[in-house]
C-alpha positions as CSV (number, residue, x, y, z in Angstrom):
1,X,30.2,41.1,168.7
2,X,28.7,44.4,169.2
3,X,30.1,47.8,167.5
4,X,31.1,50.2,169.9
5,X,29.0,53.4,170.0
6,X,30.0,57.0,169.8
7,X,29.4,58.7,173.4
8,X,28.2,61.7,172.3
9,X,25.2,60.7,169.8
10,X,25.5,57.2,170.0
11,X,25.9,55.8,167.1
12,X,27.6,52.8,165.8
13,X,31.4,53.2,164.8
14,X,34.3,50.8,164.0
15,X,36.2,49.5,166.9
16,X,39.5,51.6,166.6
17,X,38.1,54.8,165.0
18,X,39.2,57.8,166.0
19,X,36.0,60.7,164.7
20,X,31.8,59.5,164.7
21,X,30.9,59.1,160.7
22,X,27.5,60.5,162.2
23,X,28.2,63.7,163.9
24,X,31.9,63.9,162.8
25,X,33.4,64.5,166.6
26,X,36.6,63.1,167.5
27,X,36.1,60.3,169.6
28,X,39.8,59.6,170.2
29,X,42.8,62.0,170.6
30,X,43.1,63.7,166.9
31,X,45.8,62.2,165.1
32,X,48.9,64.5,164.2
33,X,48.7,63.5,160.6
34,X,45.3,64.3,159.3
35,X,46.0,63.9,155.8
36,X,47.8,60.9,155.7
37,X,49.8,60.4,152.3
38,X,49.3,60.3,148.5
39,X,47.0,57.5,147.3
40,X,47.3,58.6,143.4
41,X,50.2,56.1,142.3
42,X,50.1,52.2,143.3
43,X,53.1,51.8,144.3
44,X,53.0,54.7,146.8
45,X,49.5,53.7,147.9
46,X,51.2,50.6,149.5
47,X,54.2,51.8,150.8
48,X,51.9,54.8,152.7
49,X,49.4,52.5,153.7
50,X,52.1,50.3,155.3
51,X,53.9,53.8,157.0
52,X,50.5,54.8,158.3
53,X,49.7,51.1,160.0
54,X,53.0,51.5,161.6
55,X,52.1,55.0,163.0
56,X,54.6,57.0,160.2
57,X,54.5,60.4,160.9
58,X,57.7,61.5,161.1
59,X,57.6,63.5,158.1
60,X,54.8,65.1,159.1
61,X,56.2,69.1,159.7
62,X,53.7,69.3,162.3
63,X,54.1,73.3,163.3
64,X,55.9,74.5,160.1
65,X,52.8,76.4,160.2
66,X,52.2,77.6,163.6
67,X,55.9,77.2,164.6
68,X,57.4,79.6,167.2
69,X,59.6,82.5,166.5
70,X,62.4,80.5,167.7
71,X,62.1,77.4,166.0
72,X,65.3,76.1,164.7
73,X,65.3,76.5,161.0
74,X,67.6,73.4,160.5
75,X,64.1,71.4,162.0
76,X,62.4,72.1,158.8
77,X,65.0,70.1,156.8
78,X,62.9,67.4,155.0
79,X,62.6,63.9,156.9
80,X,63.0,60.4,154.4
81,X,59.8,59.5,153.0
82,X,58.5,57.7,150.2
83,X,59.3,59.1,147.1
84,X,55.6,59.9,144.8
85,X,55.8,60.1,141.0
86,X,53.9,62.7,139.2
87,X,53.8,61.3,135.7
88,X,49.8,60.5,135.1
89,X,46.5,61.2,137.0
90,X,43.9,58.6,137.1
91,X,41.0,59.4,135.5
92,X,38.2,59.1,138.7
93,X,37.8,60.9,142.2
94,X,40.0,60.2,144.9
95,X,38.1,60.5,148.1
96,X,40.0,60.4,151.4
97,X,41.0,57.0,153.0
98,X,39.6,56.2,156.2
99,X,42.7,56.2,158.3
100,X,43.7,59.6,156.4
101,X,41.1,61.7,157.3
102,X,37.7,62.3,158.8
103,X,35.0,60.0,157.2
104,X,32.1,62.0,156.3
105,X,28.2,60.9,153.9
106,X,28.9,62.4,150.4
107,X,25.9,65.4,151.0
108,X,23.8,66.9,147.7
109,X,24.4,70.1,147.3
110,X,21.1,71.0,148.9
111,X,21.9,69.1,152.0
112,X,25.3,70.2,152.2
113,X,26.1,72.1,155.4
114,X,26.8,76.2,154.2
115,X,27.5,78.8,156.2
116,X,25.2,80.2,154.1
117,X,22.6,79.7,156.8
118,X,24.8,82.1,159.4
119,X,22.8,85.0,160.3
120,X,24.6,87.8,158.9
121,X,24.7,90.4,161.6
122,X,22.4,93.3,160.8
123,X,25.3,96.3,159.5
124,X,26.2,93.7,156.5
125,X,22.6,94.3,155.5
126,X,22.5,97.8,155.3
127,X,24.1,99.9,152.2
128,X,27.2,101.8,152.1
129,X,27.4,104.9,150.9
130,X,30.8,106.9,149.3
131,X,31.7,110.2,149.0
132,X,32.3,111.6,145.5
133,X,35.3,110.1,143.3
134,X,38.6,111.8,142.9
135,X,41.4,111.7,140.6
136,X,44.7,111.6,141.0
137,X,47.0,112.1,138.2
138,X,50.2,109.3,137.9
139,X,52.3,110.8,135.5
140,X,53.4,107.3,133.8
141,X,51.8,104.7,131.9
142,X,50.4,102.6,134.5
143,X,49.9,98.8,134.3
144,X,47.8,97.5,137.2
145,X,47.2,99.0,141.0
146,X,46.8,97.4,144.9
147,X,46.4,99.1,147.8
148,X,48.1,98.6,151.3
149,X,45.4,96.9,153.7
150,X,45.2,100.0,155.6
151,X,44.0,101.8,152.4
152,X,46.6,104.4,153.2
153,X,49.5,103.6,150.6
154,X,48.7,102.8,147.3
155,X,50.5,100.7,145.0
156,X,51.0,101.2,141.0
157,X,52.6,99.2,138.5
158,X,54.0,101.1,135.3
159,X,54.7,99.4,132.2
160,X,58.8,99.8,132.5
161,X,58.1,97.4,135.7
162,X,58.9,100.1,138.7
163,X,56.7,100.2,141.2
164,X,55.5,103.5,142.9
165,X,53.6,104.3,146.1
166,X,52.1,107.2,146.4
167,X,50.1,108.6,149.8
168,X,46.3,109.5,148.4
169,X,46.5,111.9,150.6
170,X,49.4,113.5,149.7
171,X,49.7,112.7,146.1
172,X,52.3,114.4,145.6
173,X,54.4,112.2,148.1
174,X,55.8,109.5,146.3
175,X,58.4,106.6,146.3
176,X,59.7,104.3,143.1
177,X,61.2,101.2,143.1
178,X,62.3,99.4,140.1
179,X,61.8,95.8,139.6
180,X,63.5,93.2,137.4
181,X,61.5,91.0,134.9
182,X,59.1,93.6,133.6
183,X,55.8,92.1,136.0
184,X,52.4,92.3,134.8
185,X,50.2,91.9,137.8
186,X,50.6,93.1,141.7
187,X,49.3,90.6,144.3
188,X,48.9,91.8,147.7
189,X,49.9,89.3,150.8
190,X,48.8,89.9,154.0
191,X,49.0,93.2,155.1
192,X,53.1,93.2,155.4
193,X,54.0,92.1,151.3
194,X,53.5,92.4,148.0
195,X,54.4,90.3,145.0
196,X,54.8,91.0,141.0
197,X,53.3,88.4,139.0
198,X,54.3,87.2,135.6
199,X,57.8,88.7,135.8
200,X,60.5,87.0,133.3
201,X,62.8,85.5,136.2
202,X,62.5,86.1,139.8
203,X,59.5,86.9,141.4
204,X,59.7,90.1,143.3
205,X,58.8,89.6,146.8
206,X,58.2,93.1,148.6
207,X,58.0,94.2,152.4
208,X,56.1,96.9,152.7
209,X,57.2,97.6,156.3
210,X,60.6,98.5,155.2
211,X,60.2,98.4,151.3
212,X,63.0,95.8,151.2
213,X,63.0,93.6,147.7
214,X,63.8,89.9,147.6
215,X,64.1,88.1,144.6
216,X,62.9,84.3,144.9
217,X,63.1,81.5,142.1
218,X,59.7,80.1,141.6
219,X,61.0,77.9,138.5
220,X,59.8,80.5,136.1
221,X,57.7,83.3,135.9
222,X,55.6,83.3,138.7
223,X,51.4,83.0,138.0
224,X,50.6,82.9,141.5
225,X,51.2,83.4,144.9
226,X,49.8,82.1,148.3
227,X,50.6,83.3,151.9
228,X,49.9,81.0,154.9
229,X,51.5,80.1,158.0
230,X,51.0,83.2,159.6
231,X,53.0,84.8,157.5
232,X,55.9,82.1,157.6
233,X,54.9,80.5,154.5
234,X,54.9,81.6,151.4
235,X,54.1,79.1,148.4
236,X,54.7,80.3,144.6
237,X,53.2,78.7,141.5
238,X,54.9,78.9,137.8
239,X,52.7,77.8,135.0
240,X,55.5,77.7,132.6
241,X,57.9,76.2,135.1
242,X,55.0,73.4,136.0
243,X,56.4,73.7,139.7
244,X,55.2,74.7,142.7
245,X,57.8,76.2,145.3
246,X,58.0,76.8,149.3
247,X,59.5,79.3,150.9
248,X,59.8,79.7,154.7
249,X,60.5,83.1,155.9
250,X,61.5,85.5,158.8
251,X,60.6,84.3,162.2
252,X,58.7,87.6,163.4
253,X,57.5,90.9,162.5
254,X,60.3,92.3,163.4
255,X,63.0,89.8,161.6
256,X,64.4,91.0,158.6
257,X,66.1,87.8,157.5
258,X,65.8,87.0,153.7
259,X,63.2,84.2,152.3
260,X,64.6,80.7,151.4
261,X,63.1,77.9,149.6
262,X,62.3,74.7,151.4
263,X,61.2,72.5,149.3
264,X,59.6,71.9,145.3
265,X,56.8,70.2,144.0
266,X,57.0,69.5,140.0
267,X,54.2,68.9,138.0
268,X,52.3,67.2,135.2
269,X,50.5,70.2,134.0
270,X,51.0,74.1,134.4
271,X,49.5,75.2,137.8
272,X,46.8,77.6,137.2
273,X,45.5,79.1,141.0
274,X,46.8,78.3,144.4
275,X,44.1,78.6,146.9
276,X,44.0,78.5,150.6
277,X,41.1,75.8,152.4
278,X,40.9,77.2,155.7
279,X,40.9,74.9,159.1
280,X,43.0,73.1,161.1
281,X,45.6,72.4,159.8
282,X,45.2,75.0,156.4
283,X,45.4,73.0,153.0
284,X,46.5,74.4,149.8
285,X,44.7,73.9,146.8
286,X,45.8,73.2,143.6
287,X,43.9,74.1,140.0
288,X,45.6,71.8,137.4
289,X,43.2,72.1,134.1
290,X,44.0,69.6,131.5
291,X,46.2,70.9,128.5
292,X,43.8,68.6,126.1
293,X,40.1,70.0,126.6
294,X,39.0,66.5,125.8
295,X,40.6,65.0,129.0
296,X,39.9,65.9,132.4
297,X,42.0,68.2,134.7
298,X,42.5,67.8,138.6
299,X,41.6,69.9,141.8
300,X,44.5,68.7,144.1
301,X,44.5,69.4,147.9
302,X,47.8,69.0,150.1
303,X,49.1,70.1,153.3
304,X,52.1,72.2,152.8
305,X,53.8,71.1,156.2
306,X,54.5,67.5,155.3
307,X,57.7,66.6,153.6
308,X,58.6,66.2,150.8
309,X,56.5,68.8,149.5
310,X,53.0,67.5,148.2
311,X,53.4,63.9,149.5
312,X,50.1,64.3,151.0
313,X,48.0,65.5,147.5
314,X,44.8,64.5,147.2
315,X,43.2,64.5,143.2
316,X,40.0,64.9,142.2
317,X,39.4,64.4,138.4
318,X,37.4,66.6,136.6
319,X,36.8,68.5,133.7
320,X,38.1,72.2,133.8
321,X,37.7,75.4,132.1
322,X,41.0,76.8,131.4
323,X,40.7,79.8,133.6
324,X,37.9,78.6,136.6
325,X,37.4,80.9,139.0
326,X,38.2,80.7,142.9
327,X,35.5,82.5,144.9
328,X,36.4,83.9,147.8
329,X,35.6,82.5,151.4
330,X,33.8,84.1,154.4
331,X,36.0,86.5,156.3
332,X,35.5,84.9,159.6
333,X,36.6,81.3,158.3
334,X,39.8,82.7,157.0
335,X,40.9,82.9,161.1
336,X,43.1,80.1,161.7
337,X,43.5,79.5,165.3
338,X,47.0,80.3,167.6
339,X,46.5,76.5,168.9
340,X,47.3,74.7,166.5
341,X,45.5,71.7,168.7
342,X,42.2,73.5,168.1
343,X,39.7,71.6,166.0
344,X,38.6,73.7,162.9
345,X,36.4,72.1,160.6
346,X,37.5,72.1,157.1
347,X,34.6,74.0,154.9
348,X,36.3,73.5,151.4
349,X,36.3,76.0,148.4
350,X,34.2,76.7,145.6
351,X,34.8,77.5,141.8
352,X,33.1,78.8,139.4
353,X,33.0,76.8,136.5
354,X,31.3,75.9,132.6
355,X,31.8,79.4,131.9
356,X,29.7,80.4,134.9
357,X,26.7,77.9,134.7
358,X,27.9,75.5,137.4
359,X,29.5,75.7,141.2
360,X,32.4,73.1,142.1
361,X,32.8,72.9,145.7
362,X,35.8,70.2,147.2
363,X,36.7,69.5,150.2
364,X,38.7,66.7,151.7
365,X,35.6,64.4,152.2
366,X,34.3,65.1,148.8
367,X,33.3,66.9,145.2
368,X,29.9,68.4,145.0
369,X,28.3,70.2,141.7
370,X,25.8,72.5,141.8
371,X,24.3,73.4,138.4
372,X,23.2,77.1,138.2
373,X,19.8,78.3,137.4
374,X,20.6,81.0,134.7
375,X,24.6,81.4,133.1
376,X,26.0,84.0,131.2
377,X,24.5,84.5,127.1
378,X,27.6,86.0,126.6
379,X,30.9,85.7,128.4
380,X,31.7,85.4,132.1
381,X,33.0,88.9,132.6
382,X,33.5,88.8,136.6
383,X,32.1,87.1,139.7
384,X,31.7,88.6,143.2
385,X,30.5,86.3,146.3
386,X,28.8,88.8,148.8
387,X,27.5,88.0,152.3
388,X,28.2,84.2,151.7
389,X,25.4,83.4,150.1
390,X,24.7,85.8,147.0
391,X,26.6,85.2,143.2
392,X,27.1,88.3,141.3
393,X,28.1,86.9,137.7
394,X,28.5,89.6,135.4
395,X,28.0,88.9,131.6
396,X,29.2,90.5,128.6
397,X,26.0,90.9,127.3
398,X,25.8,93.8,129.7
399,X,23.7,92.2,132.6
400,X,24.9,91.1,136.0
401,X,22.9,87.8,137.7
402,X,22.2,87.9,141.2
403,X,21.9,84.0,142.3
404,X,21.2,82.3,145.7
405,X,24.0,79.9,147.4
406,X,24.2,76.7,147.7
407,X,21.5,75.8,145.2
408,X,22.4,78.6,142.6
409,X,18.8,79.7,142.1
410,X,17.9,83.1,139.8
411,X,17.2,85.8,142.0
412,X,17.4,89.1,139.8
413,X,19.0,89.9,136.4
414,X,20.2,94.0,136.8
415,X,20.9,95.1,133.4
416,X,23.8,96.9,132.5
417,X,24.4,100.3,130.4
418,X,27.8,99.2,128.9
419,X,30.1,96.6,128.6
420,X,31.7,95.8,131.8
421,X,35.3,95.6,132.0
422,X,36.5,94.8,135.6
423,X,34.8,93.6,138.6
424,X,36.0,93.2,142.4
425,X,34.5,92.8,145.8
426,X,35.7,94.8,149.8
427,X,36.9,92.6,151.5
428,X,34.2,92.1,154.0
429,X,32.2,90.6,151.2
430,X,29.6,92.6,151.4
431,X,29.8,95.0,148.3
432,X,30.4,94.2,145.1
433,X,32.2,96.9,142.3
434,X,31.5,96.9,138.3
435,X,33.4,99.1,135.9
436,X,31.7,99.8,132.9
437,X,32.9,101.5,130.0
438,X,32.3,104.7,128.3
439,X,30.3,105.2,125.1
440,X,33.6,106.2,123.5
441,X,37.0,106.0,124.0
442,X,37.6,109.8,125.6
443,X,34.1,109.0,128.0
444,X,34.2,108.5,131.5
445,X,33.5,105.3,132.5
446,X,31.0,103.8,135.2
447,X,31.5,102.0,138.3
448,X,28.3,100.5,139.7
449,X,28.3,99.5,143.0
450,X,26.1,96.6,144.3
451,X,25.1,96.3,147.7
452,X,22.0,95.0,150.8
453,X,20.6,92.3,151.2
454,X,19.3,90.8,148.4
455,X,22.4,92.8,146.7
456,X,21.3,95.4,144.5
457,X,22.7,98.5,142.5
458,X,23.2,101.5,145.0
459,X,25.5,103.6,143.3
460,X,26.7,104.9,139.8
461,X,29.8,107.0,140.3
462,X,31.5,108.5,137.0
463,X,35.3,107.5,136.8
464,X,37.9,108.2,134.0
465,X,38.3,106.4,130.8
466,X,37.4,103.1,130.7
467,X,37.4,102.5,127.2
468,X,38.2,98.6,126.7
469,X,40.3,97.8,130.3
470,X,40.2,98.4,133.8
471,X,41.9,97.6,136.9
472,X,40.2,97.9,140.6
473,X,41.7,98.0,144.2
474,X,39.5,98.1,147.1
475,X,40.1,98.3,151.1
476,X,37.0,98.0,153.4
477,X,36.6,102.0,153.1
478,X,38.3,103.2,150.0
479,X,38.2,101.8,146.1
480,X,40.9,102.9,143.3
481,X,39.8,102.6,139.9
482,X,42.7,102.7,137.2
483,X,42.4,104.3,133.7
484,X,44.5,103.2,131.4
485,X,43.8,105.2,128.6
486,X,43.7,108.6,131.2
487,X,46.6,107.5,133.0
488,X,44.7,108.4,136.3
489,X,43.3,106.9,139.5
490,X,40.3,108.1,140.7
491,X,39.9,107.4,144.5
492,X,36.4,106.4,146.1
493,X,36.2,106.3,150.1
494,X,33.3,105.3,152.3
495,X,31.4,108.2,153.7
């Protein structure tokens, strides 16, 4: 009998299939559970296989993500599914099944699609330049430091655990609120909240419309934080608690109603990043290093809509440094659509891993390495991602590498005058920000700041102290460097 063809390139599919393996269109009408359910455990394997033959997808929370302000929170209860154990990981690569998501070739790195290849519109190319830093004195013994979206408000930590805002403007205008748990780290959500991290018992959720503080139990001090959902979602991830916890939360911008957890996910090992894939719908993923360095640990994807909470994981084996690190995506594929029927491809994440000498990228289709062309002699200091296609790894040894995306190839080593000691990116991804330390404890310290197309160093601005530690906050047009030591911010805005 002869296949069936796909209309639009014409290739031959499987009679029944609902996307082209070729050109990856849908063919069919695009089925409401894209991720189908959790193929790690035998048992569940069969049970899912048999629900998705039968058409199960009732516990699919289609919407939880995209839902209207007036959805009925009592819809969100979870709907009976097949319980999923989380007791061992198998040792290989779990691709996606056939009938649970888009088939795609397994690509080399170098064939890969990358948006890499967009043309970067002709402003990204061209240098910033900032007016002169300048300090602003806090007056307590600071810890760490964010900064509203707007750039206007901004945000420090003290070492008692209060939190103060204070107007850069009008520094003298300020406003404390103490939080419980003595937090370690600020993480900014969206432009609306803020969380502190590694707080001993409930994380501090904070709306920074009306300053309000909620209190949510995220099984232990919280290590990290992910917003999603248009802001209806908020997932929290305990390393000590091994758990991973939903939250659903106010309806709209306006709604003041408090956060409450719907729904846990407990786990083998101690989560280490939550990351967001963007597309349609978003996926979360999951960094699970192994707690044995001889054994491998897991990248896990999941959709958080479907019920119960990570039904739908997806585990790919691997091994893991213990701290890998998530590079930021692209601005423009961060934009999730209002329809939540609109097809967005799914372009996956990348980490940096092997102590900066080789580029993980997964996606629901597959795992892809990339070995780089020069690592770190030292230690892996920082890493910026600028204009989608340039790595900035910054090595203790005092240089920073400048490589090419996606085939990791040595474009420039800049050297460094001192030991760097913190390193961020804008937002836009298209500047990069190194903070090196002074000569002595009392010197100012250096913040270089890369930039262009190749990236390059285009500024050395003196900022305080920066003896051994640093923290860095950055908005599209203004950076705040914290000095420990001088218990000062200095303030950098774009010209």
């Amino acid at each position: 009998m002869t296949k069936p063809t796909c209309p639009r390139c014409g290739s031959s599919i499987q009679l029944g299939a609902s996307k082209c393996p070729a050109c990856r269109q849908w063919i069919g009408p695009r089925p409401g559970f894209p991720l189908g359910q959790s193929q790690l455990f035998g048992i569940a394997c069969a049970l899912l296989a048999t629900g998705a033959a039968l058409g199960f997808g009732g516990a699919h929370l289609a919407g939880l993500l995209t839902f209207p302000a007036d959805t009925d929170r009592a819809a969100l209860a979870p709907a009976p599914a097949p319980s999923t154990s989380t007791s061992s990981v198998p040792d290989r690569v779990h691709s996606f099944p056939s009938n649970a998501a888009p088939s795609a070739p397994h690509l080399p790195p170098a064939a890969r699609p990358s948006v890499a290849s967009t043309p970067v519109p002709p402003d990204a190319a061209r240098p910033a330049t900032w007016h002169p830093p300048r300090t602003i004195p806090l007056g307590v013994v600071p810890r760490d430091i964010a900064l509203t979206e707007d750039g206007a408000t901004l945000l420090v930590l003290d070492t008692d655990g209060a939190l103060h805002a204070i107007q850069p403007d009008a520094p003298d205008t300020r406003r404390r609120l103490p939080l419980p748990g003595r937090p370690a780290r600020l993480h900014r959500l969206g432009p609306h909240h803020l969380v502190a991290l590694d707080a001993q018992g409930p994380l501090p959720l904070i709306d920074l419309r009306t300053w309000d503080l909620t209190l949510l139990d995220a099984g232990g001090p919280a290590s990290d934080a992910l917003l999603l959902g248009q802001g209806r979602v908020l997932l929290t991830a305990s390393a000590t608690g091994r758990r991973v916890t939903r939250f659903i939360g106010p309806g709209t911008s306006t709604d003041t109603a408090d956060w409450r957890m719907a729904g846990t996910l407990s786990l083998p090992r101690p989560p280490q990043q939550l990351g967001l894939v963007p597309g349609n719908p978003e996926l979360v993923l999951m960094i699970l290093p192994a707690l044995d360095p001889s054994r491998p640990g897991t990248l896990e994807l999941f959709d958080p809509r479907v019920e119960p909470l990570g039904t739908s994981r997806r585990a790919f084996a691997l091994h893991l440094d213990p701290t890998p690190r998530l590079l930021p995506t692209a601005p423009s594929l961060d934009v999730v659509p209002a329809d939540p029927h609109t097809s967005v491809p799914w372009r996956g994440r990348t980490l940096l891993d092997r102590q900066g000498s080789q580029l993980v990228h997964i996606s629901p289709d597959a795992l892809d390495l990339t070995l780089l062309a020069a690592a770190p002699e030292g230690r892996l200091a920082g890493v910026a991602r600028l204009l989608d296609r340039y790595l900035i790894l910054v090595d203790t040894a005092g240089v920073a590498l400048v490589l090419g995306e996606p085939d990791g190839a040595l474009l420039a080593r800049l050297p460094l005058d001192t030991a760097p000691v913190a390193t961020a990116q804008t937002p836009d991804g298209r500047t990069a920000l190194i903070a090196l330390a002074g000569r002595a404890a009392v010197d100012p310290g250096t913040l270089l700041i890369l930039d262009g197309d190749p990236p390059t160093i285009t500024a050395r601005l003196s900022i305080g102290p920066t003896a051994t530690d640093a923290r860095i906050a950055v908005t599209p047009d203004r950076i705040a460097t914290l000095s420990l030591a001088d218990k000062s911010v200095c303030l950098i805005e774009r010209r």
